[in-house]
C-alpha positions as CSV (number, residue, x, y, z in Angstrom):
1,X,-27.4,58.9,75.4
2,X,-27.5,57.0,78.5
3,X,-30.0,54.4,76.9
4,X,-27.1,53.8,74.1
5,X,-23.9,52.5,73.7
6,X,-21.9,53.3,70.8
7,X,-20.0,51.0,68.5
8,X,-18.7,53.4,65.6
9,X,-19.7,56.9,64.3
10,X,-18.2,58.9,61.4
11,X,-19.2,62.1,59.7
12,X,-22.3,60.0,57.7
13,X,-23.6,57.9,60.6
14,X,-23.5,56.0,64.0
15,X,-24.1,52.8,64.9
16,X,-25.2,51.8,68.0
17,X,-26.6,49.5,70.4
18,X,-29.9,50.4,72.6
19,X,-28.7,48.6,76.7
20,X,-32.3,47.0,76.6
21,X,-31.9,45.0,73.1
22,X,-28.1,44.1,72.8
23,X,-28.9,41.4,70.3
24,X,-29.6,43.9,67.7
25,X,-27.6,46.9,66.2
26,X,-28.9,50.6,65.2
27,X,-27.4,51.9,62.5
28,X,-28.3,55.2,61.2
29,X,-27.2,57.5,58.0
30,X,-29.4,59.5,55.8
31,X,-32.4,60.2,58.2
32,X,-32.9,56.2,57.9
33,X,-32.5,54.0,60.9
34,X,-32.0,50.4,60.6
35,X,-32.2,48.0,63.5
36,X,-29.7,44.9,62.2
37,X,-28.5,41.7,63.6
38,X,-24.8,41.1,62.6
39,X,-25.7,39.2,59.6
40,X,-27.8,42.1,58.3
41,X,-25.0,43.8,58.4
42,X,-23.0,41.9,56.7
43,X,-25.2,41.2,54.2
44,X,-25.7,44.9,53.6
45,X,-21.8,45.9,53.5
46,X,-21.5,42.9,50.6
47,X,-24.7,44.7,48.8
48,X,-22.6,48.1,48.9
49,X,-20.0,46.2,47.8
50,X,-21.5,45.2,44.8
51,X,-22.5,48.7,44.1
52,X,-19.2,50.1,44.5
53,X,-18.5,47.7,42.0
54,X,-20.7,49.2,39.3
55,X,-20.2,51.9,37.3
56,X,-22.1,55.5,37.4
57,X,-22.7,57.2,34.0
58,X,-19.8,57.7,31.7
59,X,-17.4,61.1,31.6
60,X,-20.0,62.0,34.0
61,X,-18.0,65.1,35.8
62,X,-20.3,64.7,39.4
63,X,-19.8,60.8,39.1
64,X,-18.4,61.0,42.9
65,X,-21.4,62.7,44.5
66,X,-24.3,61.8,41.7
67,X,-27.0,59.7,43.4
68,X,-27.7,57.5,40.6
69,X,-26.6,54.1,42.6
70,X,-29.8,51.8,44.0
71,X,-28.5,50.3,47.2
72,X,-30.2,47.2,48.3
73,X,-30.9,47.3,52.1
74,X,-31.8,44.1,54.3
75,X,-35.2,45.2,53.9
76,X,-36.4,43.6,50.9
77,X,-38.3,46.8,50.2
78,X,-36.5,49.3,50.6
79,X,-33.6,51.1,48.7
80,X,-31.6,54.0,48.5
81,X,-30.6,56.5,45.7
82,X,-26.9,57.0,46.9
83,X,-23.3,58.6,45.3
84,X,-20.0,56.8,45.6
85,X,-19.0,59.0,48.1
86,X,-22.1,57.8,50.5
87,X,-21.1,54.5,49.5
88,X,-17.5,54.8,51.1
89,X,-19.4,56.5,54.1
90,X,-21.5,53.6,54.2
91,X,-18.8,50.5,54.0
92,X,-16.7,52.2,56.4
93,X,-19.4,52.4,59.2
94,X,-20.8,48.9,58.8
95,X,-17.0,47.9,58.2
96,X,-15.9,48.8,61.7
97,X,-19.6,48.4,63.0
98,X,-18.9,44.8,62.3
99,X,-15.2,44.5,63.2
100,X,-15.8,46.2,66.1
101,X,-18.6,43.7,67.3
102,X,-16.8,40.4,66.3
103,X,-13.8,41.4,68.1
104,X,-15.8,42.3,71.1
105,X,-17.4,39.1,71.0
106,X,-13.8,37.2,70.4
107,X,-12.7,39.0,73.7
108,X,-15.6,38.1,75.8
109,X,-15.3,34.2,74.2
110,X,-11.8,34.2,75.1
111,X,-12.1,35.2,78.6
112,X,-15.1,32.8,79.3
């Protein structure tokens, strides 16, 4: 843990950024690791955005925790089977990963 320093972590995942490559950020749920810039990020949080948006089967009784959402990641190859609950998981950690970085860099431009 010394090689890392941690933005945000909750019960699905932890984003973080390795000391020797600040301009990139690690974020990890589901056994997947993606390194992102900030716009990768934010891209990502609007494509679980528009997930959330969509609706799982109808009078489906698991619709919470059913993994029949396709989540588009940056990469253009890949995506992931997840459940609205992974999805709320998912938008908050890339939610504060990002509000936690912009303020951080708002700080350090202020004091410059």
């Amino acid at each position: 843990m010394k090689d890392i320093e941690i933005i945000y972590k909750n019960e699905f995942g932890i984003s973080f950024q390795w000391k020797s490559k600040r301009e990139k950020v690690q974020v990890v749920f589901k056994d997947t690791g993606f390194l992102l810039s900030l716009e990768e990020i934010k891209i990502f949080q609007k494509n679980v955005l528009q997930v959330e948006a969509e609706q799982c089967c109808q009078n489906c009784e698991y619709s919470r925790s059913c993994r029949s959402l396709l989540l588009k990641t940056p990469s253009q190859k890949i995506d992931l089977a997840v459940s609205l609950d992974e999805l709320d998981q998912i938008n908050e950690l890339l939610g504060a990963t990002i509000f936690k970085l912009e303020t951080k860099a708002y700080v350090a431009h202020s004091f410059n």
